[in-house]
C-alpha positions as CSV (number, residue, x, y, z in Angstrom):
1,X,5.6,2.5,-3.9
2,X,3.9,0.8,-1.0
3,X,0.2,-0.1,-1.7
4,X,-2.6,-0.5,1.1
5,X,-5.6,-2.2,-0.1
6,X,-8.2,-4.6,2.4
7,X,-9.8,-6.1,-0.9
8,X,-8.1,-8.5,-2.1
9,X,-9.4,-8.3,-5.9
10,X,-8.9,-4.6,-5.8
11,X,-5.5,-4.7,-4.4
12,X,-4.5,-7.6,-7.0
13,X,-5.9,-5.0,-9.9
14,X,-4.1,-2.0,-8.8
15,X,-0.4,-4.2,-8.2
16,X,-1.2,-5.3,-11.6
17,X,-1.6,-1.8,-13.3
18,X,1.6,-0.6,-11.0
19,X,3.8,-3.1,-12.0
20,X,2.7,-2.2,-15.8
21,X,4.4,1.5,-15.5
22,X,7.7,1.5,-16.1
23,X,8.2,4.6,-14.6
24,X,6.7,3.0,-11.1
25,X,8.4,0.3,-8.4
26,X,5.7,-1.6,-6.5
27,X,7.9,-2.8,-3.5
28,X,4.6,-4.2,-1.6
29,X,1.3,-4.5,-1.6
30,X,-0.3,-5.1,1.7
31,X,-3.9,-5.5,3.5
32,X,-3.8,-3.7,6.7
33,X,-2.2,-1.1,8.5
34,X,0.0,-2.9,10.3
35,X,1.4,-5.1,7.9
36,X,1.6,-1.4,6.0
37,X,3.3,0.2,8.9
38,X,6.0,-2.6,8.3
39,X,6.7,-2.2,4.5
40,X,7.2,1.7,5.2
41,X,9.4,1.4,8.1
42,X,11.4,-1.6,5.8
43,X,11.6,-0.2,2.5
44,X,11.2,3.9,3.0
45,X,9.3,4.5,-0.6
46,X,8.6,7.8,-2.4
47,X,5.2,7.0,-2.5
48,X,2.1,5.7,-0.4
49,X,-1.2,4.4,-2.2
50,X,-3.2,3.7,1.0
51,X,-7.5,3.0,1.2
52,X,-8.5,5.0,3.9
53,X,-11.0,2.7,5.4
54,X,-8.8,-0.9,6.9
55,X,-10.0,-3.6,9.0
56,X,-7.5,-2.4,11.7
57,X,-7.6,0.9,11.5
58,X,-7.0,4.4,9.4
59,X,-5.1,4.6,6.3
60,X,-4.7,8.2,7.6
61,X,-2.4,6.7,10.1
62,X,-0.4,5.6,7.5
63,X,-0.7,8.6,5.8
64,X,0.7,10.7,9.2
65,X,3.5,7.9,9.4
């Protein structure tokens, strides 16, 4: 799972709660879209937990990616 999150707090509670399922693989937890765009094209995960609103753009284009 790659997770998108501008807040720093929020993305630190959500990697936390991740990381406590055993049935999930947090393989990065990122702040933008382009460091996002990165950890998709690097490690190809099943699934995308994106914010839609980022400080460089839409987590919608991470979504279409």
């Amino acid at each position: 799972m790659v997770l998108v999150e501008d807040e720093r707090a929020t993305r630190r509670r959500m990697a936390r709660a991740i990381e406590a399922s055993p049935s999930l693989s947090l393989v990065a937890a990122c702040e933008d879209v382009t460091t996002g765009l990165a950890a998709l094209e690097a490690e190809r995960p099943d699934v995308l937990l994106t914010d839609l609103g980022l400080p460089d753009g839409s987590g919608v284009d991470l979504i279409e990616h």
